[in-house]
N, C-alpha and C positions, 0 to 999 in steps of 0.2 A: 552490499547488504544494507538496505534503506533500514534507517534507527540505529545500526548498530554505535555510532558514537554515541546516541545519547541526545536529549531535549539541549543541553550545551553546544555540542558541538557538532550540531547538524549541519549548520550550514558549512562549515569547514568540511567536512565528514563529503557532503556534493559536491563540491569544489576541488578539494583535492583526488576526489575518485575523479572523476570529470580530465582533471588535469591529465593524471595517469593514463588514463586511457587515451586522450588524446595524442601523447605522444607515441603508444604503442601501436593505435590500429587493430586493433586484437579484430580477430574475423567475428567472432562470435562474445556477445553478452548477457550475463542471464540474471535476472533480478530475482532475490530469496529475501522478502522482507522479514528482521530479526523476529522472532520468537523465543520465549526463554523459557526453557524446560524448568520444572520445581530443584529439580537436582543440580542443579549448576552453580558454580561461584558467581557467576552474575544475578544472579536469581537472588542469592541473596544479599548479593551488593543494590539492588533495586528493592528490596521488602526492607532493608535497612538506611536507603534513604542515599545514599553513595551514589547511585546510578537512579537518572530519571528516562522512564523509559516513554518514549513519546508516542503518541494517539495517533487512529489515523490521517485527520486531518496535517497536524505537521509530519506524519511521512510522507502524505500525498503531497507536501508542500516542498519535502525532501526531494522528494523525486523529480519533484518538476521542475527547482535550479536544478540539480543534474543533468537532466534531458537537454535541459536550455544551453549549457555549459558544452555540453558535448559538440564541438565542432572541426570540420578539418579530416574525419573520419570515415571509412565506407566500412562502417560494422555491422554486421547484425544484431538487434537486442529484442529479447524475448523475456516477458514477465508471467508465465505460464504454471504458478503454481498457487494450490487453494491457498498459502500463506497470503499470497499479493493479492490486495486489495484490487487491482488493477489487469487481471488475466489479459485481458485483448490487447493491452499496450504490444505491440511486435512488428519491428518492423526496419528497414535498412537505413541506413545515414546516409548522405542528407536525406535523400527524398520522401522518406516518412516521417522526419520529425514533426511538422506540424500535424497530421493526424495523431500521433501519439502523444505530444502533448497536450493536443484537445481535449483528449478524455480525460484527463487529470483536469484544465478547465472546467470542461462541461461540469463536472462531478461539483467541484467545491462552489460553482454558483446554482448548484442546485440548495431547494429550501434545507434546514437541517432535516425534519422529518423525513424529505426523501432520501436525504444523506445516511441517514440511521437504515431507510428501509433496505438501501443500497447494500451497506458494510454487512447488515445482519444475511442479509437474501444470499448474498457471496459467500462470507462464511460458513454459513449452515450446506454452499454448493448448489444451492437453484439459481444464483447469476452467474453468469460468465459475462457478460458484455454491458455498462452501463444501459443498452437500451432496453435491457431485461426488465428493467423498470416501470417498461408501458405493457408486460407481457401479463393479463389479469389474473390467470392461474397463480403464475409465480408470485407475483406481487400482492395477491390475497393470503399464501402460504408467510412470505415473508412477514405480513404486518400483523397475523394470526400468532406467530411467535414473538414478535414484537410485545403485543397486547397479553399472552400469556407470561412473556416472561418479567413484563415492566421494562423494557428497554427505553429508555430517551435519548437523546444528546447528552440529558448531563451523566448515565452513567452506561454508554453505547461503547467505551473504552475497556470498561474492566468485564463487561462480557463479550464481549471479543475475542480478550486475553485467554478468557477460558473457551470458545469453542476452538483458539488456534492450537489450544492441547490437546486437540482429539488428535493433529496431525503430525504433533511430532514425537 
């Protein structure tokens, strides 16, 4: 569960999943990046400053030591849910991982504006695939809510936070 340790201890957090898994071989992996319901004890361990919950850019940074880490394994890993910032990542060990970690690349050397147009277009459910972002329908919808709702990089996090509540 990418975030779930926390802006602390993330990179221990890909590491040690990573490890785990490599020893086990599990057939199957499935990625649910954290979201935290209002009602929860972490909800309020993070509104009171105990838990910091990190943005997308460091869980996409999360994910991708993990990806990196994972070796030695024929798994399968699917990240296939409107939470994950990342839907198309899917694919078997070894011989997919560099496509799957590409797109985590691609994404974080793109400009931030596209970055924002990226996270919100997914969110809201018009991307599935980073390439969704040369698709002009979609990506006129996307920066239409962008521009209506004030979204930028510096605050593309805390409404995030709130369309990932439509889905839990």
């Amino acid at each position: 569960m990418p975030g779930l340790a926390g802006r602390s201890l993330s990179r221990e957090h890909a590491l040690e999943t990573a490890d785990a898994l490599n020893q086990i071989d599990a057939d199957f992996i499935r990625l649910r990046t954290l979201a935290i319901p209002n009602h929860t004890e972490l909800f309020d361990d993070w509104q009171s400053g105990r838990f910091e919950k990190m943005g997308d850019m460091e869980v996409a940074e999360e994910i991708l030591l993990f990806l990196e880490s994972l070796e030695g394994i024929s798994s399968h890993l699917q990240s296939d849910h409107i939470l994950n910032l990342f839907q198309e990542i899917e694919g078997r060990f070894p011989q997919d991982k560099q496509a799957m970690t590409g797109v985590i690349r691609r994404f974080v050397k793109l400009p931030p504006k596209e970055q924002v147009l990226f996270q919100v277009g997914r969110r809201m459910g018009l991307f599935t695939r980073l390439d969704d972002l040369q698709r002009s329908e979609l990506r006129q919808r996307a920066a239409d809510a962008c521009s209506r709702f004030g979204v930028t990089s510096d605050n593309v996090d805390e409404v995030i936070d709130e369309l990932m509540k439509r889905f839990i």
